[in-house]
C-alpha positions as CSV (number, residue, x, y, z in Angstrom):
1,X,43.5,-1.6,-31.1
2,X,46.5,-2.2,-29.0
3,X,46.8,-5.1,-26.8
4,X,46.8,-2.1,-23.5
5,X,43.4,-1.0,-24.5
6,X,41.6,-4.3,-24.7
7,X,43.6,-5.2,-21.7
8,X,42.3,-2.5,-19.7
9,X,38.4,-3.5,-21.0
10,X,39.1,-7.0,-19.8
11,X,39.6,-5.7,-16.5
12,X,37.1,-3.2,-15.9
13,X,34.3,-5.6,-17.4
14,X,35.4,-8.3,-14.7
15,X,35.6,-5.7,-11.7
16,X,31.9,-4.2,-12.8
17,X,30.8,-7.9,-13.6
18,X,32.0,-9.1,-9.9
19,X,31.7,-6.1,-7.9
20,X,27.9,-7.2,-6.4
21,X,29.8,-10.2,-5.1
22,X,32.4,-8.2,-4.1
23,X,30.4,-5.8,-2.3
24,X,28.0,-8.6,-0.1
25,X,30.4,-10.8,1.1
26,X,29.7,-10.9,4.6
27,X,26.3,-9.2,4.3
28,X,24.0,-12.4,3.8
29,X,21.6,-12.9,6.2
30,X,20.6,-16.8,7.8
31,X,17.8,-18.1,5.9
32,X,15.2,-17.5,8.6
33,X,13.0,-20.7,9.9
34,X,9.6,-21.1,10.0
35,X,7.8,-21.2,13.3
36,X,6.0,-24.5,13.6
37,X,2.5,-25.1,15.5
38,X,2.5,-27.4,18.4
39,X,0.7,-29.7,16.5
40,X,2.6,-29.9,13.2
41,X,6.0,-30.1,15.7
42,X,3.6,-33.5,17.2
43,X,3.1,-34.6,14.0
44,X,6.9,-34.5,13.3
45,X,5.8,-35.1,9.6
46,X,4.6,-33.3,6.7
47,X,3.5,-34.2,3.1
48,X,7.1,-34.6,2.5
49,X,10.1,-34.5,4.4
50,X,11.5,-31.0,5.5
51,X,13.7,-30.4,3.2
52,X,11.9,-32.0,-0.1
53,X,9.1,-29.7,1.5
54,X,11.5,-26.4,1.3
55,X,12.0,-27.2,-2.5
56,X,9.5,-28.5,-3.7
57,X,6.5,-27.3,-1.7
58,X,5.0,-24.8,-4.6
59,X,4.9,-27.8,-7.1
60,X,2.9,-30.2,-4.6
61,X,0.5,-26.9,-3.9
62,X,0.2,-26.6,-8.0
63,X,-0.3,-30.0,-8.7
64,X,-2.8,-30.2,-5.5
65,X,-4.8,-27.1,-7.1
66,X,-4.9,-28.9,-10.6
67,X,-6.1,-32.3,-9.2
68,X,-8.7,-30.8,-6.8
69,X,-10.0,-28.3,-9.8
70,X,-9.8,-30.5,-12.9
71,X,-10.2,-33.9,-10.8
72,X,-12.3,-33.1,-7.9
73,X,-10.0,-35.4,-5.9
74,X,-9.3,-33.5,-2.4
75,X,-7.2,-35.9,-0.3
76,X,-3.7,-36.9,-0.7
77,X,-2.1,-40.1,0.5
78,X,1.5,-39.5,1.1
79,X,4.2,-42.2,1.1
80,X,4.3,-42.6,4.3
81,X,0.8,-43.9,4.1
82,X,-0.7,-40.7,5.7
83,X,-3.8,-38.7,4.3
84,X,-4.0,-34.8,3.8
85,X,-6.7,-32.8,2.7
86,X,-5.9,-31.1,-0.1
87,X,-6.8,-28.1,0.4
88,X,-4.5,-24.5,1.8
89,X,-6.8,-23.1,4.5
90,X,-9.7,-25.1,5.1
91,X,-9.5,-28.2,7.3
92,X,-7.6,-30.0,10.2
93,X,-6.0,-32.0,8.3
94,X,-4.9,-29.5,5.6
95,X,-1.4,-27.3,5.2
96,X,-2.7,-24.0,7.6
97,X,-4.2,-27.0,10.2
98,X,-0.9,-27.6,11.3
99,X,1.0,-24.3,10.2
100,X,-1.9,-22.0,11.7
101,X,0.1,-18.6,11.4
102,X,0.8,-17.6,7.6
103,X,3.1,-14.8,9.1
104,X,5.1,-16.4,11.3
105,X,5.3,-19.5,8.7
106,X,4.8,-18.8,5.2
107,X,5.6,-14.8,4.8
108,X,8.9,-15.3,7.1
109,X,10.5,-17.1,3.8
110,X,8.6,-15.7,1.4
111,X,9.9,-12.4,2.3
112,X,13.3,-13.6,3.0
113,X,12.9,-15.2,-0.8
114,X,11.3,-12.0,-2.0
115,X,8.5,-14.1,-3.4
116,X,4.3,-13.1,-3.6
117,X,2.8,-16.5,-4.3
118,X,-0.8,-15.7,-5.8
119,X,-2.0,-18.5,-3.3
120,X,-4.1,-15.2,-0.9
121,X,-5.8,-14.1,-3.7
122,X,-8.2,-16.6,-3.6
123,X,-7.4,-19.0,0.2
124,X,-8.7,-16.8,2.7
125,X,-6.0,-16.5,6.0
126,X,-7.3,-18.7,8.9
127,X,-7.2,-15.5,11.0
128,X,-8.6,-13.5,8.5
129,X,-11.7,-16.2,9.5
130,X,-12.0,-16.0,12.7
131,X,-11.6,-12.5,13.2
């Protein structure tokens, strides 16, 4: 092969291999933010601090499920000394007591992440509840 032809691969592989970043610069959308209850915004505290929380929020909810099933432990002491049930739906003290609109707080990422946590399929909604 001449040094033209593999030249001319080179190139095309790196514009087909780059052209989705190419093509979306500009087009990202602001990581949307989730609407807090008046009570969780009182609180001014979660679990974990709001940005450990954005990370790591689906491995504190898998280790809670593991200790409450295989442990039957249900409350949490943070390191701040607070207690939280551990528990997704049920509760004052528990994640939907403060964050008491799973639209408006957990979908809005989820969407924006294009994530479907398999946490509905068995917590039922709080509003599913009281409807």
């Amino acid at each position: 092969m001449s040094k033209n032809v593999i030249v001319a691969g080179l190139t095309v592989f790196v514009i087909v291999a780059l052209f989705p970043f190419w093509f979306n610069i500009g087009n990202t959308n602001a990581a949307p933010e989730a609407e807090l209850s008046a009570k969780a915004k009182a609180a001014k505290k979660c679990v974990l601090d709001k940005y450990d929380m954005r990370a790591n929020h689906m491995s504190l909810l898998d280790d809670w499920r593991d200790t409450v099933v295989r442990d039957s432990k249900r409350v949490y002491k943070a390191a701040n000394g607070k207690t939280f049930g551990m528990s997704l739906s049920t509760g004052e003290d528990s994640c939907m007591g403060c964050h008491v609109d799973k639209e408006k707080f957990c979908d809005k990422c989820h969407n924006y992440v294009s994530v479907a946590p398999s946490c509905w399929e068995c917590h039922t909604d709080p509003k599913e509840v009281t409807q």
